[in-house]
Each structure stands twice: as C-alpha cells, then as structure tokens.
C-alpha positions in Angstrom: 0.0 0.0 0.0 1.3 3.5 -1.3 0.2 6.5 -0.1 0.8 10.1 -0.9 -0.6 12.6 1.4 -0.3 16.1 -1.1 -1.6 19.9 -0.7 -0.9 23.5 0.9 1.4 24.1 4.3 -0.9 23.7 7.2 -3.9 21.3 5.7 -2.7 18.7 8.2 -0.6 16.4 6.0 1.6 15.5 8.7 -0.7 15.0 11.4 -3.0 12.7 9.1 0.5 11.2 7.9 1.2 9.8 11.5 -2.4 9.3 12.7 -2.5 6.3 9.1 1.3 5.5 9.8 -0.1 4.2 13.2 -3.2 3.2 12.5 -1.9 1.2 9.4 1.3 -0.3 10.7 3.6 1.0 7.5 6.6 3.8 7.8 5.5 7.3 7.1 8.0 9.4 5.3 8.2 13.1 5.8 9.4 14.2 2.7 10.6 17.9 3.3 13.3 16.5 5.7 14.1 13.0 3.4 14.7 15.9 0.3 17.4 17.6 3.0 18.9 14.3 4.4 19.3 12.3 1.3 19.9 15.5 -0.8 17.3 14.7 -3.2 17.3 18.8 -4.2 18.8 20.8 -7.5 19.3 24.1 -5.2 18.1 26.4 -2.6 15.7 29.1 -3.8 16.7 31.9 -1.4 13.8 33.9 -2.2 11.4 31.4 -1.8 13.4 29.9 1.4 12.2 26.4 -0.2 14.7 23.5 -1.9 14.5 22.5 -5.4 13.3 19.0 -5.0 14.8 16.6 -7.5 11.9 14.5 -8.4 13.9 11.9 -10.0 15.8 11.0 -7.2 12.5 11.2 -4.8 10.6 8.5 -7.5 14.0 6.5 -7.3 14.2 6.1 -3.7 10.4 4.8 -3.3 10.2 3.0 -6.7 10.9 -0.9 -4.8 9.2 -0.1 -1.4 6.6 -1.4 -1.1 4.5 0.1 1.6 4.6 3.7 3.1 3.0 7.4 3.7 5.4 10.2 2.1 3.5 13.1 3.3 4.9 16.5 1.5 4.4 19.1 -0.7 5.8 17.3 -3.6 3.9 13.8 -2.2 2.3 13.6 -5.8 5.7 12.8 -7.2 6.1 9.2 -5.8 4.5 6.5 -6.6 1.3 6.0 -5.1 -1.7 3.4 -5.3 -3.6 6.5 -3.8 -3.2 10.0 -3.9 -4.2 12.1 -1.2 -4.9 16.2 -1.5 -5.9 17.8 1.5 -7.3 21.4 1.3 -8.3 23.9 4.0 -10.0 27.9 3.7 -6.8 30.2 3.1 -7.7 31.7 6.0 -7.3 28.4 8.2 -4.4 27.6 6.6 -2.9 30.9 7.4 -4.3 30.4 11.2 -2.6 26.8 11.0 1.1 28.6 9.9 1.4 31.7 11.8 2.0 29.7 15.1 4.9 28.2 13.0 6.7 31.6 12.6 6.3 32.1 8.6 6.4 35.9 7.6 4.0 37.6 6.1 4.4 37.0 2.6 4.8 33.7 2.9 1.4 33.1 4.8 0.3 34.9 1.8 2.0 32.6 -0.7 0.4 29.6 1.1 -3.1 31.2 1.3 -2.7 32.1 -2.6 -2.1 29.2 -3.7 -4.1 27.2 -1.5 -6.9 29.9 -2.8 -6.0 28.7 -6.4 -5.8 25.1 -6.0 -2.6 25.3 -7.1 -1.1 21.5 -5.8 -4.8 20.2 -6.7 -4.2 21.0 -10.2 -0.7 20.0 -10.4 -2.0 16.7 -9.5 -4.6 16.3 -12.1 -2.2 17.5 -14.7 1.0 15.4 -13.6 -1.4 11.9 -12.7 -4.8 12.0 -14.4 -4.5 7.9 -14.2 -4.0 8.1 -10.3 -6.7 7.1 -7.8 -7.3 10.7 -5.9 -9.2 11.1 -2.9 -9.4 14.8 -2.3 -10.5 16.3 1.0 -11.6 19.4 3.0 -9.8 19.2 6.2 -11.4 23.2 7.1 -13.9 21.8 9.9 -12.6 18.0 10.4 -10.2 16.6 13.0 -7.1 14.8 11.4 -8.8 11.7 13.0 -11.8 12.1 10.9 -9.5 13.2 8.0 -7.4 9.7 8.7 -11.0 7.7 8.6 -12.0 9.1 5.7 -8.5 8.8 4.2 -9.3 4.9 4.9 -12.6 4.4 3.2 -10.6 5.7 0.3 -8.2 3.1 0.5 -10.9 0.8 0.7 -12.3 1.7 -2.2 -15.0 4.6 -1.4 -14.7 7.8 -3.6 -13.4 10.5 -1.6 -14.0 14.0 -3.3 -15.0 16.8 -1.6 -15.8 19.6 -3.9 -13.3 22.8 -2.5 -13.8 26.5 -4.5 -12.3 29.0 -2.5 -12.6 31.3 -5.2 -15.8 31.3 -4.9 -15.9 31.8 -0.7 -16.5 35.3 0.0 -16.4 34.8 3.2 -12.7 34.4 3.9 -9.6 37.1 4.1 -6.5 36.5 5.1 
C-alpha cells in the first residue's frame, strides 16, 4: 500500500500522515526532511526559502518499497496506489502557519495558492491515471481526515468539492 498525502502548508498532511502511519502499521516518510537528508534537491531558492526537490531521485528512492505514507508538498511525485490532496480555507491555513513563525508573505503565498488550487491542479495535470481522494480538512479533525483517508483506501470515492474562489467569506 502506497500512499501520498499532497496539498498547501498547514492542511494537516503531517498529522493525518502519523495518525494512518499508526493506525496502518507502515513507515511514514516526511518528505521535506528526506529531500534535505538524502539530498534529493537541485538548489536552494533563497527567495522562496524552499529546496528545489529533484523528483527523479525522490521517484528513485520509493520505486521498490513497497508500503509507506510520504507526506509533503511534492507527495504527488512518488509512486502512489492513492493520492491524497488535503485542502483547508486560506484563511485556516494561514491560522494553522502563523504559530509556525512564517512571515508575512509567505502566509500569503500559502493562502494564494491554496486559494487557487494550485497543488490540486498539479495533480490532475502530472497523474490523471492516479486514484485521488481529495479532502476538505477546514472543519474536520485529522482523525476524521485519517477515517475518511481509509474508506478511500478501501475503495470509497473520496472527493469533496473545494472552490475557494468562490468563498467570499474568507480574508487572510
């Protein structure tokens, strides 16, 4: 069983991550600090304070496991019988990151993108094959995320519709 936990800083990726690395028996891999440690990066982007991930050598080191969680940003890059996007408002996700010390423009940046689906649409151009369970996690505790994560991987569609373009309720 491979699982890729995708989306936005602070939708819970690696909360849910460790609830199904538990609850499943199987390694979960977070994959900001396995792109430091095994140097699977091109560069550092200063302005963007973010690495450069080389996603050939992150598909290379999970190609023969067998079984595992990579949890990450860049999740949608390994292999995976079962892609998971979690989503949040922008403004929970910016309420989720502050505590985490990011400036300003980068709780932006997060809110932005999370506010234009930007890793949901990376992973419906870059895997349109892949099995996709896609998932608000706005008013839902990462154990309810990590239950619903499971009746996925049973076989349940998992798609909750998520347009924050059209929520005029939010600012951040």
């Amino acid at each position: 069983m491979r699982i890729a936990i995708t989306g936005t800083p602070g939708t819970g990726k690696s909360t849910v991550g460790k609830i199904l690395s538990e609850r499943l028996g199987i390694p979960v891999y977070d994959l900001s600090k396995l792109i430091k440690e095994k140097g699977f990066f091109t560069e550092f982007d200063e302005k963007r304070d973010a690495y450069v991930v080389d996603t050939e050598k992150l598909r290379e080191f999970f190609r023969d496991k067998e079984s595992y969680i990579a949890e990450g940003l860049v999740a949608h890059y390994v292999p995976a019988d079962l892609i998971v996007i979690l989503r949040a408002k922008p403004e929970v996700v910016v309420e989720r990151l502050r505590p985490r010390g990011y400036s300003e423009e980068k709780l932006k940046e997060n809110a932005e993108a999370e506010k234009l689906a930007v890793i949901a649409t990376e992973v419906f151009e870059s895997s349109p094959d892949s099995r996709v369970a896609h998932i608000d996690t706005t008013n839902r505790t990462p154990q309810e995320v990590a239950e619903i994560v499971e009746r996925a991987l049973k076989g349940e569609e998992v798609f909750d519709e998520v347009d924050w373009l059209e929520d005029e309720t939010g600012s951040y």
